[in-house]
C-alpha positions as CSV (number, residue, x, y, z in Angstrom):
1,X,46.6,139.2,10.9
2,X,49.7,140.9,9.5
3,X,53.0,141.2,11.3
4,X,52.5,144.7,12.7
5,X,49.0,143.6,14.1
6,X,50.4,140.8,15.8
7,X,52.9,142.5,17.4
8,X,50.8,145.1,19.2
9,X,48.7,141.9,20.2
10,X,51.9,140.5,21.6
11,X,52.7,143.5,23.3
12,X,49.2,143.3,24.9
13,X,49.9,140.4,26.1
14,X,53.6,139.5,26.8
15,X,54.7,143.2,27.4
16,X,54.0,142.7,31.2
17,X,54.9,139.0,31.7
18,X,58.1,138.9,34.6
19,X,60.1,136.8,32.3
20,X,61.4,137.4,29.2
21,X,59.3,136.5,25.8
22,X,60.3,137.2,22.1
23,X,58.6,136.2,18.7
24,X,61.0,134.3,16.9
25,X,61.5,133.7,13.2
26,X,62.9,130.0,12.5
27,X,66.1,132.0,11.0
28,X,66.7,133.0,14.4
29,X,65.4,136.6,14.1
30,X,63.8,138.4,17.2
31,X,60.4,139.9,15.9
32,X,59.6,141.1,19.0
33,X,60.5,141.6,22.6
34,X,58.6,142.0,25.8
35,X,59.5,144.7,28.4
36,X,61.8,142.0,30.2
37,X,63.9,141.1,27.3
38,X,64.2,144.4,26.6
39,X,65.5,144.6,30.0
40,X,68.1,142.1,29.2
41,X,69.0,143.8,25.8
42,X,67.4,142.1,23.6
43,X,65.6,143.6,20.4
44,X,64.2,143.5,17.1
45,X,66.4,142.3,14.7
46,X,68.9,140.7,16.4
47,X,69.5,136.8,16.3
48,X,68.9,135.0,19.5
49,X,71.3,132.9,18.8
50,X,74.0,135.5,18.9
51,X,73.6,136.3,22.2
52,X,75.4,134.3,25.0
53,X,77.7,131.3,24.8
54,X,76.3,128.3,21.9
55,X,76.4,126.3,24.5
56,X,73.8,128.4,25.9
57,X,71.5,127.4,22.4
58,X,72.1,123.7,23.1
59,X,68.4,122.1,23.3
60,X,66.7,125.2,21.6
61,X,63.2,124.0,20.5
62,X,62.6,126.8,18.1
63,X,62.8,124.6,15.0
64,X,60.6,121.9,16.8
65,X,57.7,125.0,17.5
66,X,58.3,126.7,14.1
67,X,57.7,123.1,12.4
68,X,54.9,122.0,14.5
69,X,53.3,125.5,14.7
70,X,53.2,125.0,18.3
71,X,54.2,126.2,21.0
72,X,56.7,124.0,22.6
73,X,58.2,125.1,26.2
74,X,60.1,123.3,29.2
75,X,58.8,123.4,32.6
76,X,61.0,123.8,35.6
């Protein structure tokens, strides 16, 4: 699958979801956003980790999914 396949595939199914979703790169690089995020402002391109306070980043489990190629989430 290349990369503009699988986004159309996330956009199937994320584009909908009532929270926000994004693809990720491990260099912090937002692939792809859902309706939601974009909603927030969030878009291609950007770093995720530029947005908010770093203390917001604290905990981020993106290196642990990107490593394990899984996907890695908390519950509330």
């Amino acid at each position: 699958m290349n990369d503009e396949e699988l986004i159309q595939a996330f956009h199937v199914m994320w584009n909908d979801f009532p929270e926000a979703v994004m693809i990720i790169k491990k260099d912090r690089e937002i692939i792809a956003v859902n309706s939601k995020a974009a909603d927030f402002g969030l878009k291609p391109g950007m770093k995720c980790s530029s947005v908010g306070s770093p203390e917001q980043h604290k905990g981020c489990l993106c290196n642990r999914a990107a490593d394990s190629k899984q996907t890695v989430a908390i519950t509330y």
